[in-house]
BAKOLVEX-430921 format. One record per residue: residue number from 1; residue in three letters; x, z, y of N, C-alpha, C in turn. Coordinates in Angstrom, 3 decimals, decimal comma, always signed. Each point is the difference from the previous one (the first is absolute). Layout:
<pts>
i->NUM&aa->ALA&nxx->X&nzz->Z&nyy->Y&caxx->X&cazz->Z&cayy->Y&cxx->X&czz->Z&cyy->Y
...
</pts>
This chain:
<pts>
i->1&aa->UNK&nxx->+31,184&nzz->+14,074&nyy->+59,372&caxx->+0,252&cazz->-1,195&cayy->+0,782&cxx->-1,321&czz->-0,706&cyy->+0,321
i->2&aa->UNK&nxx->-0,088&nzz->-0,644&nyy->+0,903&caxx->-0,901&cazz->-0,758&cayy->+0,853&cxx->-0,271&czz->-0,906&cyy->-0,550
i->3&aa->UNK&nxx->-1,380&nzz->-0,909&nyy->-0,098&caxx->-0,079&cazz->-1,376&cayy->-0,521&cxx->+0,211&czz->-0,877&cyy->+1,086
i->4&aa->UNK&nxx->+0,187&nzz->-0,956&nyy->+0,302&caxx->-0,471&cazz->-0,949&cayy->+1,116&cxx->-0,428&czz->-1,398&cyy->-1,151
i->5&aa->UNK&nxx->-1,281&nzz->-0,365&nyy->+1,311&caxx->-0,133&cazz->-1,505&cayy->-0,820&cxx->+0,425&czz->-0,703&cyy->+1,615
i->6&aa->UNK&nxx->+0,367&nzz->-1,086&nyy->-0,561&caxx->+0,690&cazz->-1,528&cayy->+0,454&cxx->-0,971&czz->-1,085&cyy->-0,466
i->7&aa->UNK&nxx->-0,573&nzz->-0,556&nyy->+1,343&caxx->-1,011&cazz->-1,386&cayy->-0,331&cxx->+0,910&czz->-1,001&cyy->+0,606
i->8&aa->UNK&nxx->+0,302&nzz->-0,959&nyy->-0,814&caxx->+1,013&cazz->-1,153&cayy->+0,209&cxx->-0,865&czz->-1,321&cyy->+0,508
i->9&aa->UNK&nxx->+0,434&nzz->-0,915&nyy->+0,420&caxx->-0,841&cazz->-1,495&cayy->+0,101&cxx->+1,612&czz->-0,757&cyy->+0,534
i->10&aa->UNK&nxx->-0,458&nzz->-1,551&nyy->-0,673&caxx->+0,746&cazz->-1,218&cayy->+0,991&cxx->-0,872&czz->-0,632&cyy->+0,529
i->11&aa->UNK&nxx->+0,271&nzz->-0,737&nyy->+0,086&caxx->-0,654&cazz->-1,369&cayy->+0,913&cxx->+0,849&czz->-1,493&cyy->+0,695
i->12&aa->UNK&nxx->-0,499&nzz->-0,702&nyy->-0,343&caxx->+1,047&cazz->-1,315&cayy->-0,008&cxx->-1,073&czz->-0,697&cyy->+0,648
i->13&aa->UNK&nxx->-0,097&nzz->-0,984&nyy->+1,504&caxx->-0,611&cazz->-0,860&cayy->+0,470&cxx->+0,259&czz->-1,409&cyy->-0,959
i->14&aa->UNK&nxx->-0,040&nzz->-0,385&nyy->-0,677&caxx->+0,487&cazz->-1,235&cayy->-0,979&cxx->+0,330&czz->+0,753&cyy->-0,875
i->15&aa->UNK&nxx->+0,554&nzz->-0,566&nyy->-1,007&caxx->+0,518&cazz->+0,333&cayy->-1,328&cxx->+0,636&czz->-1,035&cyy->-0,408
i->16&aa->UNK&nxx->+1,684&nzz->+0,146&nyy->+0,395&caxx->+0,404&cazz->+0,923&cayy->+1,047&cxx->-0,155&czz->+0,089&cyy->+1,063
i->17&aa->UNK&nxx->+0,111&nzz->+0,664&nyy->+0,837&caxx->-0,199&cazz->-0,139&cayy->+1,472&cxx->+0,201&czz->+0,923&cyy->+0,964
i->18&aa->UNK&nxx->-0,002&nzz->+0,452&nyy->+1,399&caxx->+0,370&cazz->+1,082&cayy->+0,678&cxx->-0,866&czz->+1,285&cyy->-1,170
i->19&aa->UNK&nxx->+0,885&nzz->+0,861&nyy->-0,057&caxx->-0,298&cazz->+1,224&cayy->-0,674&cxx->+0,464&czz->+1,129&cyy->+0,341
i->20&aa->UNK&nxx->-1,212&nzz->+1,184&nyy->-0,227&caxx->+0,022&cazz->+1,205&cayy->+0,415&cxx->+0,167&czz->+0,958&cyy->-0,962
i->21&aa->UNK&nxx->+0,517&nzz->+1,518&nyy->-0,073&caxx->-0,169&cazz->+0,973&cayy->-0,789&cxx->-1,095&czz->+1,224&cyy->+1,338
i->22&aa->UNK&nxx->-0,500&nzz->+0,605&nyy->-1,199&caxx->-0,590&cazz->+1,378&cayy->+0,428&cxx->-0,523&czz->+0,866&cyy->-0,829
i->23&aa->UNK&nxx->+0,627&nzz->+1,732&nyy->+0,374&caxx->-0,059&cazz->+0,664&cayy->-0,893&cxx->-0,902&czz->+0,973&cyy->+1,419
i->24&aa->UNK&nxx->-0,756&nzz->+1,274&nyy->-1,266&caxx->+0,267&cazz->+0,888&cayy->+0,735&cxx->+0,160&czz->+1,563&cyy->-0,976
i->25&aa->UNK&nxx->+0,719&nzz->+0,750&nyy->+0,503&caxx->+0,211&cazz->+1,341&cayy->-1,181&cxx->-0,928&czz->+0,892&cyy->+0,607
i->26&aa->UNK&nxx->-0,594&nzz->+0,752&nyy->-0,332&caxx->-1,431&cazz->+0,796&cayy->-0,478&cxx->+0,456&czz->+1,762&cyy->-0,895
i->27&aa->UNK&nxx->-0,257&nzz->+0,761&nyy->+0,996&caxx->+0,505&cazz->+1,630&cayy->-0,700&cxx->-1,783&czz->+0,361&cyy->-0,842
i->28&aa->UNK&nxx->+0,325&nzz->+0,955&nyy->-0,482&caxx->-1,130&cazz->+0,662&cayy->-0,915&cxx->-1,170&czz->+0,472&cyy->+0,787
i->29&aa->UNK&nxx->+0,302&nzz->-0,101&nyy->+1,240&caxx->-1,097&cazz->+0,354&cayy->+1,077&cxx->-0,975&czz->-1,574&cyy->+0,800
i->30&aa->UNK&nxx->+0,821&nzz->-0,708&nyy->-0,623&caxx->-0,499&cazz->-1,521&cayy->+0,108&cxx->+0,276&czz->-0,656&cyy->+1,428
i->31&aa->UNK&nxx->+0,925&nzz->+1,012&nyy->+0,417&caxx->+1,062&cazz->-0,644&cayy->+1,548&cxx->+0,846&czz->-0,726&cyy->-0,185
i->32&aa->UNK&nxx->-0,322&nzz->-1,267&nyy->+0,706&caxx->+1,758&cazz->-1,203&cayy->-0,011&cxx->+0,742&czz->+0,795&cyy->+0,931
i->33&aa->UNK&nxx->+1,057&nzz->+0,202&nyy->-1,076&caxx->+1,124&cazz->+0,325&cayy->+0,754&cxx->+1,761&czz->-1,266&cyy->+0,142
i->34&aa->UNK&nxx->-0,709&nzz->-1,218&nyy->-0,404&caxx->+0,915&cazz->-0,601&cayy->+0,340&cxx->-0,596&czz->-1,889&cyy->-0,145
i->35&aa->UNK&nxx->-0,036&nzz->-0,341&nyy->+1,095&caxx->-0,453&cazz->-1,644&cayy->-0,196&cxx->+1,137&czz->-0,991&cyy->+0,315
i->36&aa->UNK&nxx->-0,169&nzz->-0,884&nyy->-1,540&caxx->+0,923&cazz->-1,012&cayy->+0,388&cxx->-0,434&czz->-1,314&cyy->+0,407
i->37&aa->UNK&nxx->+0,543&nzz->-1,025&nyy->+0,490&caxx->-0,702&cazz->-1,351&cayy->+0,853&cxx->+1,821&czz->-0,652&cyy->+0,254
i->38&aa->UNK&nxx->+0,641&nzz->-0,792&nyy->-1,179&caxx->+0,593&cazz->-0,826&cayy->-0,263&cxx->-0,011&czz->-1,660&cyy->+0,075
i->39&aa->UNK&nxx->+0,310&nzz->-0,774&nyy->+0,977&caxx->-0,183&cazz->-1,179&cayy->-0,506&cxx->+1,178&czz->-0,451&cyy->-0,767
i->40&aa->UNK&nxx->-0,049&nzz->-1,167&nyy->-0,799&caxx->+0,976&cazz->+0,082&cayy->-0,765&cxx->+0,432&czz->-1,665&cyy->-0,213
i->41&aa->UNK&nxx->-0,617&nzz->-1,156&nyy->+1,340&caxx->+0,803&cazz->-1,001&cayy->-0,396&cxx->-1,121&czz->-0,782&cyy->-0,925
i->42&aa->UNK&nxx->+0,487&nzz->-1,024&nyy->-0,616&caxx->-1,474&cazz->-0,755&cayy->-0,612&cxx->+1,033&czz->+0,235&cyy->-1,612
i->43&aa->UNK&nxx->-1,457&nzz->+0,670&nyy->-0,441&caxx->-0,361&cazz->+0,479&cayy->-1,301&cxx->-0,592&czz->-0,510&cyy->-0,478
i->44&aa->UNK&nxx->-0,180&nzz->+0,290&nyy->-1,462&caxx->-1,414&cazz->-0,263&cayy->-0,681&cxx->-0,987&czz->+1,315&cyy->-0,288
i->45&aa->UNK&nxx->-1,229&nzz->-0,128&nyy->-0,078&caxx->-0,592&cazz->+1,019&cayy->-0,352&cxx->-0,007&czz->+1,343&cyy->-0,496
i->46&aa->UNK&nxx->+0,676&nzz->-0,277&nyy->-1,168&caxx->+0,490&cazz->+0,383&cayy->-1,323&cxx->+1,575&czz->+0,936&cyy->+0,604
i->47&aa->UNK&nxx->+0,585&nzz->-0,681&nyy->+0,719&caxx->+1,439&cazz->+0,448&cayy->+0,470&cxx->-0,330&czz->+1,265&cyy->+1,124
i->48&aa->UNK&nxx->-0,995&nzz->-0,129&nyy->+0,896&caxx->-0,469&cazz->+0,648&cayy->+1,043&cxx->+0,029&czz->+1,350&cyy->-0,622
i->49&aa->UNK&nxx->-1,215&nzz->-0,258&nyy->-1,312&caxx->-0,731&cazz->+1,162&cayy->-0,583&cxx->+1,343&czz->+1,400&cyy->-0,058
i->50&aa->UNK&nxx->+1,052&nzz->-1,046&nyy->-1,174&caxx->+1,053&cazz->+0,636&cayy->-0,157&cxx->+0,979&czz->+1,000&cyy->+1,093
i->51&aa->UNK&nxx->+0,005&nzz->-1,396&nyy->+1,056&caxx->+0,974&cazz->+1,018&cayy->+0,786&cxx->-1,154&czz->+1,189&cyy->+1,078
i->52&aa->UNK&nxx->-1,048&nzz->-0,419&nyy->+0,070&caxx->-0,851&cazz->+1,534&cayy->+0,070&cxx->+0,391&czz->+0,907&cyy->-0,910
i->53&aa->UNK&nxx->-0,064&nzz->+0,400&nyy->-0,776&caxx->+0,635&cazz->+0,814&cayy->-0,866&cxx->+0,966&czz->+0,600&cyy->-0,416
i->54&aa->UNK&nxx->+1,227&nzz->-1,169&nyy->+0,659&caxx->+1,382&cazz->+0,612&cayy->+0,016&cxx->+0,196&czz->+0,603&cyy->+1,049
i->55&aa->UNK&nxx->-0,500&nzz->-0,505&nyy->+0,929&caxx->+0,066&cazz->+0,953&cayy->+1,586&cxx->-0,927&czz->+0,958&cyy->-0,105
i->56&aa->UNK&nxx->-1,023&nzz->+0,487&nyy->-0,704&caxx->-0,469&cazz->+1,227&cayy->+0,018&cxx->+0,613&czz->+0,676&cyy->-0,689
i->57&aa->UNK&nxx->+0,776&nzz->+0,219&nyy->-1,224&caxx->+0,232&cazz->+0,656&cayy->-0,780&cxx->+1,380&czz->+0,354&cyy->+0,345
i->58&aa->UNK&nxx->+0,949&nzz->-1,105&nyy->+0,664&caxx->+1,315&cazz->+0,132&cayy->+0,815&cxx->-0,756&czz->+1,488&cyy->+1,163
i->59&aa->UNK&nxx->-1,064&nzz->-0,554&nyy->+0,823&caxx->-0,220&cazz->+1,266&cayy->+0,533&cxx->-0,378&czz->+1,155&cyy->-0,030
i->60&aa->UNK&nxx->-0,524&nzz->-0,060&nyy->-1,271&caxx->-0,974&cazz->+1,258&cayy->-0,834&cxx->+1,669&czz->+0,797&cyy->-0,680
i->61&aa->UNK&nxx->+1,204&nzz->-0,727&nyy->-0,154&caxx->+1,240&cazz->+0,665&cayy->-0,442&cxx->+0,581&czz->+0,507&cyy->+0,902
i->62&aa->UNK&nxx->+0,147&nzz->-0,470&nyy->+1,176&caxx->+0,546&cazz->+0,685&cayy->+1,441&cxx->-0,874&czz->+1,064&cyy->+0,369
i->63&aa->UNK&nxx->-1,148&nzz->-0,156&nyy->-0,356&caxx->-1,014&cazz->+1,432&cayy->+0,300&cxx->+0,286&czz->+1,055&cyy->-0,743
i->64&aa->UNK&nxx->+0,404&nzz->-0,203&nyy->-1,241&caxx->+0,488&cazz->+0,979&cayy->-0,866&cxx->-1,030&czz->+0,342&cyy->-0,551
i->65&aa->UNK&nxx->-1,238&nzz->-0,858&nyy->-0,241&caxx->-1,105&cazz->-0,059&cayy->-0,793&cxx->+0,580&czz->-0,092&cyy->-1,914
i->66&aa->UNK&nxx->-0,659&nzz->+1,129&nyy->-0,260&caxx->-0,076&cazz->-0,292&cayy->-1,716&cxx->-0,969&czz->-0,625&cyy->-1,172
i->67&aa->UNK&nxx->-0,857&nzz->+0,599&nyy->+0,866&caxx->-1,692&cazz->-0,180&cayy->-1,061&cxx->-0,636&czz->-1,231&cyy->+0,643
i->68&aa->UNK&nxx->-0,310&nzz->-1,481&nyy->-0,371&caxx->-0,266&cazz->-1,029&cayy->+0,557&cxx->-1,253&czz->-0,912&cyy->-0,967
i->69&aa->UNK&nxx->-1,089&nzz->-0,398&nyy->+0,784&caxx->-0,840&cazz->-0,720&cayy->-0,273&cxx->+0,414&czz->-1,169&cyy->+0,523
i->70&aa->UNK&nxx->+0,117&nzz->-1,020&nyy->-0,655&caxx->-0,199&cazz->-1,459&cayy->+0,632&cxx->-0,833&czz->-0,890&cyy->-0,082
i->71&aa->UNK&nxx->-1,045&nzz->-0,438&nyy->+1,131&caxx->-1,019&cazz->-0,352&cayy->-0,241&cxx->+0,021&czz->-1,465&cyy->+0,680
i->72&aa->UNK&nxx->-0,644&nzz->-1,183&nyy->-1,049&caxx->+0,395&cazz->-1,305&cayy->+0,767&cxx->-1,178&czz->-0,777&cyy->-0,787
i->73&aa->UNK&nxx->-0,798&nzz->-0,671&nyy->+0,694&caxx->-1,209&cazz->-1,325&cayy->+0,349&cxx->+0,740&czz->-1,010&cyy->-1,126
i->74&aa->UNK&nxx->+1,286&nzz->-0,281&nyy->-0,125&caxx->+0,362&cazz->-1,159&cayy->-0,660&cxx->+0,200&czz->+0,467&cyy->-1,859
i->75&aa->UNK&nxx->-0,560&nzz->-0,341&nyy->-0,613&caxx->-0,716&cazz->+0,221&cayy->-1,581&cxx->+1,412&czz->-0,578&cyy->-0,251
i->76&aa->UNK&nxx->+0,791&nzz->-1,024&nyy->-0,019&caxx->+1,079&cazz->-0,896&cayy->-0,391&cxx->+0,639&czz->+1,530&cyy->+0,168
i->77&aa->UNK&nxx->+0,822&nzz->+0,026&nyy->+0,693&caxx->+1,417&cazz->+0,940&cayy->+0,519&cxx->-0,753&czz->+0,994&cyy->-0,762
i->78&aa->UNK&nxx->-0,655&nzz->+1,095&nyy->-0,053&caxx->-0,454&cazz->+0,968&cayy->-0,281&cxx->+0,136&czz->+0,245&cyy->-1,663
i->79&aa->UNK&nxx->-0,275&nzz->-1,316&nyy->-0,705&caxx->+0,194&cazz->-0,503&cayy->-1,557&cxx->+1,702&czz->-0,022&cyy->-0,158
i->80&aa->UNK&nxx->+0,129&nzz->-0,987&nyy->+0,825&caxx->+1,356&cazz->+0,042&cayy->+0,101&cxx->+0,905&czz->+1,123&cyy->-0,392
i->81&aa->UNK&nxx->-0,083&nzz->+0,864&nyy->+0,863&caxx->+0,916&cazz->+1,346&cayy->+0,422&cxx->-0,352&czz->+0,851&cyy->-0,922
i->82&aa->UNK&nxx->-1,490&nzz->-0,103&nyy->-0,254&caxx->-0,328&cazz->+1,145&cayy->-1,555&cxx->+0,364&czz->-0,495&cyy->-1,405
i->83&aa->UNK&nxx->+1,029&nzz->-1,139&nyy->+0,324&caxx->+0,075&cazz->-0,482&cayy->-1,009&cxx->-0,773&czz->-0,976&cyy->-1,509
i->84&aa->UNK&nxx->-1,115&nzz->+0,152&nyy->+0,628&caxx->-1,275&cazz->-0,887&cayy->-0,529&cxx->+0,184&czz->-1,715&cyy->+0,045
i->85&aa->UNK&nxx->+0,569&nzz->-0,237&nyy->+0,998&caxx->+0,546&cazz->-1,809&cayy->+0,184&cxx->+1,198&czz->+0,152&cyy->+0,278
i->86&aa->UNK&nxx->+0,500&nzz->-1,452&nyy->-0,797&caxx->+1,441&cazz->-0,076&cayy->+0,674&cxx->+0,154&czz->-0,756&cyy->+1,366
i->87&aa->UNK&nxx->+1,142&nzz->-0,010&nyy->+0,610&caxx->+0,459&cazz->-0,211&cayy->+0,715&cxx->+1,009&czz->-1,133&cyy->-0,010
i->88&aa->UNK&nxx->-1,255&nzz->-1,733&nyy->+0,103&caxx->+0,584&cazz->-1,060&cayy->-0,421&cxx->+0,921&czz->-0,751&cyy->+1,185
i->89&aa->UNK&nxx->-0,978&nzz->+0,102&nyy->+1,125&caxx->+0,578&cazz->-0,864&cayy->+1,312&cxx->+1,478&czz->+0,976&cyy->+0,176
i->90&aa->UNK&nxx->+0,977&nzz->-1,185&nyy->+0,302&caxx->+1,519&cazz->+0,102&cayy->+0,712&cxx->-0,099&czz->+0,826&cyy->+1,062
i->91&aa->UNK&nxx->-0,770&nzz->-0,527&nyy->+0,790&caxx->-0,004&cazz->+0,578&cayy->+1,688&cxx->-0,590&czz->+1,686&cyy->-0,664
i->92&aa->UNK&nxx->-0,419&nzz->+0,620&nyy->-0,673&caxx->-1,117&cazz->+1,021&cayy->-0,178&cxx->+0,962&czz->+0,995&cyy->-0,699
i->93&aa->UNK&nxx->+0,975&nzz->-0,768&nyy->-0,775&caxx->+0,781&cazz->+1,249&cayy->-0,983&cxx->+1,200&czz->+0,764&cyy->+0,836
i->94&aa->UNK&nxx->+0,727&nzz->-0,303&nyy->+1,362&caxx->+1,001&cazz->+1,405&cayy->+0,184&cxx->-0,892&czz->+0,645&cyy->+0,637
i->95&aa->UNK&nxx->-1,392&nzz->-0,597&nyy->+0,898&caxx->-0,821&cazz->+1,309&cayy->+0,072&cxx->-0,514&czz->+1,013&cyy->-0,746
i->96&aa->UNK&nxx->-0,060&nzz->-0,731&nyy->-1,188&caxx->-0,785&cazz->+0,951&cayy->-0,732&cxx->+1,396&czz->+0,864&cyy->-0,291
i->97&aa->UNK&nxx->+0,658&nzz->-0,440&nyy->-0,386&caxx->+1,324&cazz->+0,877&cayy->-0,563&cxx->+0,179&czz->+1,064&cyy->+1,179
i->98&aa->UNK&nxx->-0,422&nzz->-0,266&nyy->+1,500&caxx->+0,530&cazz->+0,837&cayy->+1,094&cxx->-1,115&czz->+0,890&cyy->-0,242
i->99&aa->UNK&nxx->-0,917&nzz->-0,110&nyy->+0,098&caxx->-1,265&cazz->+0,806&cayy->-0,315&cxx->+0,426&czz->+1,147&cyy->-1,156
i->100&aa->UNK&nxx->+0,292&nzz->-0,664&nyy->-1,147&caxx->+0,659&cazz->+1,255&cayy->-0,856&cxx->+0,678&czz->+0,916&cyy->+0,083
i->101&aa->UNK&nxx->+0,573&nzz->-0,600&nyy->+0,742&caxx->+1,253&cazz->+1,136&cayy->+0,418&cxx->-0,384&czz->+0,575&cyy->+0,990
i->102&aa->UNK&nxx->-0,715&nzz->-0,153&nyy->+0,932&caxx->-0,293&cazz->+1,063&cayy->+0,958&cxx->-0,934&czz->+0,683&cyy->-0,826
i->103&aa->UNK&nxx->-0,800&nzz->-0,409&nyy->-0,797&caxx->-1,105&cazz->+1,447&cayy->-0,693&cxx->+0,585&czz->+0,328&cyy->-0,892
i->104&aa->UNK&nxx->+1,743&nzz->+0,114&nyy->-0,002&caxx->+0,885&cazz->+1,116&cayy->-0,826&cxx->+0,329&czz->+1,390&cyy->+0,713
i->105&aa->UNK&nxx->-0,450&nzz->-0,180&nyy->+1,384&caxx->+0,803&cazz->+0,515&cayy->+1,193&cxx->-1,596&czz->+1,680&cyy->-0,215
i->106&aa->UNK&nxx->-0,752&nzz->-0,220&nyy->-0,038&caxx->-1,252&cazz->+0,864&cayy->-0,351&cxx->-0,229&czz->+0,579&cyy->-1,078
i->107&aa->UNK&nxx->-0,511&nzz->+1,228&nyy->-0,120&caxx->-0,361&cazz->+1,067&cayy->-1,592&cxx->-1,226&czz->-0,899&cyy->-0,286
i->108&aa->UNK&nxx->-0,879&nzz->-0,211&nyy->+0,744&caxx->-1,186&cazz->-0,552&cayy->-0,683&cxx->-0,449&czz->-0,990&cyy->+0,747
i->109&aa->UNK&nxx->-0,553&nzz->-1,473&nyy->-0,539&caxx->-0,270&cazz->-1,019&cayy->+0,588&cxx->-1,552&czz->-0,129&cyy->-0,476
i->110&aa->UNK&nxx->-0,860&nzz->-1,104&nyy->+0,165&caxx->-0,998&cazz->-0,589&cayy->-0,247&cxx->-0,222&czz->-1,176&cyy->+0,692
i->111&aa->UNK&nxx->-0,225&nzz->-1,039&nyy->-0,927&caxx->-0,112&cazz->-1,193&cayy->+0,984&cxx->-1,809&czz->-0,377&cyy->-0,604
i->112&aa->UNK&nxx->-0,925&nzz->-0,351&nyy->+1,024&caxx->-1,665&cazz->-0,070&cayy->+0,168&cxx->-0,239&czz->-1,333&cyy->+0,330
i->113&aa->UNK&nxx->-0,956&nzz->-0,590&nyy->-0,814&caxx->-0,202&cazz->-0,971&cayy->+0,833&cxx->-1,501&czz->+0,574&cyy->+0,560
i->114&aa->UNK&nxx->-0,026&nzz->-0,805&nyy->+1,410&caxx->-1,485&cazz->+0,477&cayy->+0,334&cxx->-0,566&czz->-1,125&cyy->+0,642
i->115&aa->UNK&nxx->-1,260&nzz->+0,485&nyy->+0,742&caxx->-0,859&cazz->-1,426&cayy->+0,055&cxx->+0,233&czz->-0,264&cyy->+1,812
i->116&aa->UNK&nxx->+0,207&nzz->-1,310&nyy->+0,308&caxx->+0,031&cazz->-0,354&cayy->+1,689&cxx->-0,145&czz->+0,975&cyy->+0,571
i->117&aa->UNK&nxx->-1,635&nzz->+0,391&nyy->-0,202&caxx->-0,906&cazz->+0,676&cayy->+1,080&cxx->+0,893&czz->+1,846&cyy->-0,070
i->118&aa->UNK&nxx->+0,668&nzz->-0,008&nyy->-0,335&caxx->+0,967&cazz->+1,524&cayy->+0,202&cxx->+1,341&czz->-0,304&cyy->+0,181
i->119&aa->UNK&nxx->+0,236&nzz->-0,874&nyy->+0,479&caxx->+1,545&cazz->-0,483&cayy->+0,584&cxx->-0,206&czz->-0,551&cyy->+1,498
i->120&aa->UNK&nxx->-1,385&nzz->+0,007&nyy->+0,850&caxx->+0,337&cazz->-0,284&cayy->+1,102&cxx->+0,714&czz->+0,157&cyy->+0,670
i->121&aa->UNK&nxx->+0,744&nzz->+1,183&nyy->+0,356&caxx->+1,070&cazz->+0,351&cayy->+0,975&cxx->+1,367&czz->-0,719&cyy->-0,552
i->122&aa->UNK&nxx->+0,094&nzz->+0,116&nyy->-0,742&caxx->+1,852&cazz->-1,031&cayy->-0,544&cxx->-0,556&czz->-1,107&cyy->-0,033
i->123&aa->UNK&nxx->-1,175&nzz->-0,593&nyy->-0,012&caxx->-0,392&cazz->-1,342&cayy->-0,176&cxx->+0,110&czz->-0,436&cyy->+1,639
i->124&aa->UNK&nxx->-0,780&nzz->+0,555&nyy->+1,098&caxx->+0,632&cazz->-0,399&cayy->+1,098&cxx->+1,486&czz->+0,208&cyy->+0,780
i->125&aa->UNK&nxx->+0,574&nzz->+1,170&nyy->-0,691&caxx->+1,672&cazz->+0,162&cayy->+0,298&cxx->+0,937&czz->-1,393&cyy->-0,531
i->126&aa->UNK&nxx->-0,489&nzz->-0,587&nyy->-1,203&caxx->+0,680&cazz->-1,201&cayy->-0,783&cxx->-0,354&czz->-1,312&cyy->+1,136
i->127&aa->UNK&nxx->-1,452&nzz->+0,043&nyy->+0,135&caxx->-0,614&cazz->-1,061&cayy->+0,989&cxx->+1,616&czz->+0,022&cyy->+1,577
i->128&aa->UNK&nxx->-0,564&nzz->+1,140&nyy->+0,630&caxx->+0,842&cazz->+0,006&cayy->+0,981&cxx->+1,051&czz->-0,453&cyy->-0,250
i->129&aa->UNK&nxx->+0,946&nzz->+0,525&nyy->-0,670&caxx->+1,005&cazz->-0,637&cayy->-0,710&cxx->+0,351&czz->-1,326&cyy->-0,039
i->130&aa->UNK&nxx->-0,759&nzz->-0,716&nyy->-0,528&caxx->-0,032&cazz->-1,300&cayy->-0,123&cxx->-0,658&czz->-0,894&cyy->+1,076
i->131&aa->UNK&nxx->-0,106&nzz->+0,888&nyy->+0,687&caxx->-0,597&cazz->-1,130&cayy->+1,421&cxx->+1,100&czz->+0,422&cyy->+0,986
i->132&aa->UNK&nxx->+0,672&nzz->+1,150&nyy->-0,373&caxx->+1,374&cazz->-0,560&cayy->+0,861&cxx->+1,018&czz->-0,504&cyy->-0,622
i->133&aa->UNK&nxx->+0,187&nzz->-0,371&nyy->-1,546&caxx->+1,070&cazz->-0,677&cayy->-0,134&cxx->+0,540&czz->-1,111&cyy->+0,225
i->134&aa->UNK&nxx->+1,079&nzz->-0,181&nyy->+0,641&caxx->+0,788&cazz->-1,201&cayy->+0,441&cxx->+0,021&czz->-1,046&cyy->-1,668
i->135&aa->UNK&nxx->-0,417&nzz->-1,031&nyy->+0,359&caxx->+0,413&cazz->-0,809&cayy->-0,881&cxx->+1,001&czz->-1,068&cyy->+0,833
i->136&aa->UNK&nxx->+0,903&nzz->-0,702&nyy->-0,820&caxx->+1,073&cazz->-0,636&cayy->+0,523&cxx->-0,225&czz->-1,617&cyy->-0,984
</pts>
């Protein structure tokens, strides 16, 4: 089986504020083969990060992807999900719970944290995102 890595980002204009998701999935040959660019309504930061992640991994399951890197800029979520911090904020816990359960759906997971400067591309997919979300 194939690895793919997945570089996640949110982005929230305020906190909260219009917010974006962006992913992109990445084969072993280091080709995106799938970009996401979600806006998602006014978020918080922290919430963005998350639902980047659920929408990649929702799409990394429709791909019928098994072997998965998840790679994400935000040190919080990344602790989080490896289980290293809990998961205190209200707004933060059925994500995280949704997050679990989709990395039941895969033989092998990994969740990375990594540094800004290697998340550019989901970092401007999240941006976009959030500069078109409708706030009401």
């Amino acid at each position: 089986m194939d690895n793919y890595i997945i570089y996640t980002d949110g982005a929230a204009l305020g906190n909260p504020g219009p917010a974006g998701a962006g992913a992109i999935i990445v084969d072993t040959k280091g080709n995106i083969v799938y970009r996401i660019s979600e806006s998602l309504g006014t978020a918080t930061n922290n919430e963005a990060e998350y639902y980047a992640i659920i929408l990649a991994l929702e799409k990394a399951a429709d791909m019928g992807l098994q072997n998965i890197e998840i790679r994400s800029d935000s040190q919080l979520i990344v602790r989080q999900i490896n289980g290293q911090y809990k998961v205190k904020s209200p707004n933060l816990k059925p994500l995280f719970k949704k997050v679990l359960n989709l990395l039941s759906n895969f033989q092998r997971t990994k969740m990375v944290h990594i540094s800004r400067e290697f998340n550019k591309e989901a970092d401007k997919l999240a941006k976009v995102g959030a500069r078109r979300a409708k706030v009401i």
